[in-house]
C-alpha positions in Angstrom: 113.1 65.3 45.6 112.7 65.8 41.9 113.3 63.7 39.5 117.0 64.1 37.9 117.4 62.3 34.2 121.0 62.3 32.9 121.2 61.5 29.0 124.4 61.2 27.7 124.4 58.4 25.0 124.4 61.2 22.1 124.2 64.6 23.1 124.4 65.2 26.1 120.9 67.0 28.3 120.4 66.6 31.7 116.6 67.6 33.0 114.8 67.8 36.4 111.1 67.9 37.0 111.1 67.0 33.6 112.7 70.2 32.6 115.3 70.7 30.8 118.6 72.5 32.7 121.3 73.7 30.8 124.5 73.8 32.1 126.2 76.8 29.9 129.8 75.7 30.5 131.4 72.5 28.9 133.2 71.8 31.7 130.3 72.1 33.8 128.8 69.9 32.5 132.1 67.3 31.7 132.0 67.5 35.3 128.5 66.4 35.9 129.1 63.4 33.2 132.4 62.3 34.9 130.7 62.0 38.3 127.3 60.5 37.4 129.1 57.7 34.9 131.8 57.6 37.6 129.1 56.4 40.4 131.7 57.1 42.8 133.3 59.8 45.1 136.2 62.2 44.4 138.8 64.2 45.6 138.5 67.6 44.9 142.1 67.5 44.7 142.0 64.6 41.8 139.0 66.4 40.0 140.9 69.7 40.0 143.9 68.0 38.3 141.7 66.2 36.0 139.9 68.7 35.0 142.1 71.9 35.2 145.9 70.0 34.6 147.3 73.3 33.2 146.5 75.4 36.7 148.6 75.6 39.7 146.1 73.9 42.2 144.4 76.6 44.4 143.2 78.1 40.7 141.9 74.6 39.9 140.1 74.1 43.2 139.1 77.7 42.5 137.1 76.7 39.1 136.3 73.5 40.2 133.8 75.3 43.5 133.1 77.8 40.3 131.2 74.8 38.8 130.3 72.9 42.0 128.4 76.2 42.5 126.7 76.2 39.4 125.7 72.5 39.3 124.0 73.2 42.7 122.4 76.4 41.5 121.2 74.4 38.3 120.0 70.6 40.2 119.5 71.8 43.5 122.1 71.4 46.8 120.5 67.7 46.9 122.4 66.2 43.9 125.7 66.9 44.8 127.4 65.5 48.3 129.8 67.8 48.8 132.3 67.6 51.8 135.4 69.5 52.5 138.1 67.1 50.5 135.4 64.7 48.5 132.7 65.1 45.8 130.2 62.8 44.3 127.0 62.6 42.9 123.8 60.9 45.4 122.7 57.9 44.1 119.5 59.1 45.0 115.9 56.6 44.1 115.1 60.0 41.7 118.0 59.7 39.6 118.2 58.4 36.4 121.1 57.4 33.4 120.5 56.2 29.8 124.1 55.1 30.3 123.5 52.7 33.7 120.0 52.1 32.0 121.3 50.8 28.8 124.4 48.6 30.8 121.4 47.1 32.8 119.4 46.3 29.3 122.8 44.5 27.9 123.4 42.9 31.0 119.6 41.3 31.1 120.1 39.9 27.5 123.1 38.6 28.2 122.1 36.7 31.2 120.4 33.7 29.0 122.0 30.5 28.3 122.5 31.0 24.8 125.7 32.5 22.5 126.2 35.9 22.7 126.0 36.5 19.4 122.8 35.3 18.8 119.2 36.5 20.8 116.2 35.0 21.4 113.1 35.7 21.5 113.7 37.2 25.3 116.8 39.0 24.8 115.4 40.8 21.0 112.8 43.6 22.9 115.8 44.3 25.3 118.6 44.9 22.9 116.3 47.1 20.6 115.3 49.0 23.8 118.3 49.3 24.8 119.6 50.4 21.0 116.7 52.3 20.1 117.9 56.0 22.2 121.3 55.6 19.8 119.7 54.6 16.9 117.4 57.9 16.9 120.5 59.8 17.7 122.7 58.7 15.1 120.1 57.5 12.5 117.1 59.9 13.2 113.7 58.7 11.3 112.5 61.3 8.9 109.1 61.2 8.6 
């Protein structure tokens, strides 16, 4: 199974194989984010209503297979678990999140037995690791 990296600290990309796969719809794509950061199943009927509050529901479950269909066309049928009444997205070994990635960085540094508000000398690469994909988002370096 290929690779699957989700980045959605900044703006959002998702790419597979290591290329990039761009999801045309916003919704599509809001989908994708709510699922992955989610980590958990969903009803179709909830994600429908979620995501579609202003349609009756049949036209919401309509859209929502719309952009089940492209997420499948766009990752492949292995990313998506699918059933009749559920949806989520596999926790698969290939997958990868700057948002579960950057929790896990915060998490490490903060497992020391010092104040929070202060690092040492263990804690310092993983905060800036775990800072630096922002950083270059919202502060790029000009060279």
């Amino acid at each position: 199974m290929a690779d699957l990296r989700l980045y959605f600290l900044g703006p959002p990309r998702v790419a597979l194989a290591g290329a990039s796969i761009d999801l045309k719809r916003r919704k599509t794509l809001a989908l994708l984010i709510y699922l992955a950061v989610s980590g958990q199943p969903h009803s179709r009927d909830a994600l429908a209503t979620l995501f579609w509050p202003d349609l009756d529901q049949k036209r919401a479950r309509a859209y929502l297979r719309r952009d089940l269909a492209i997420l499948n066309t766009g990752l492949g049928s292995q990313w998506l678990e699918t059933g009749r009444e559920t949806v989520e997205l596999r926790r698969e070994p290939g997958l990868w999140l700057d948002v579960s990635h950057f929790r896990h960085l915060l998490a490490a540094g903060q497992s020391h037995d010092h104040p929070p508000e202060s690092a040492c000398a263990d804690c310092l690469p993983l905060l800036t690791e775990a800072a630096a994909p922002i950083a270059t988002t919202f502060w790029p370096v000009f060279p």
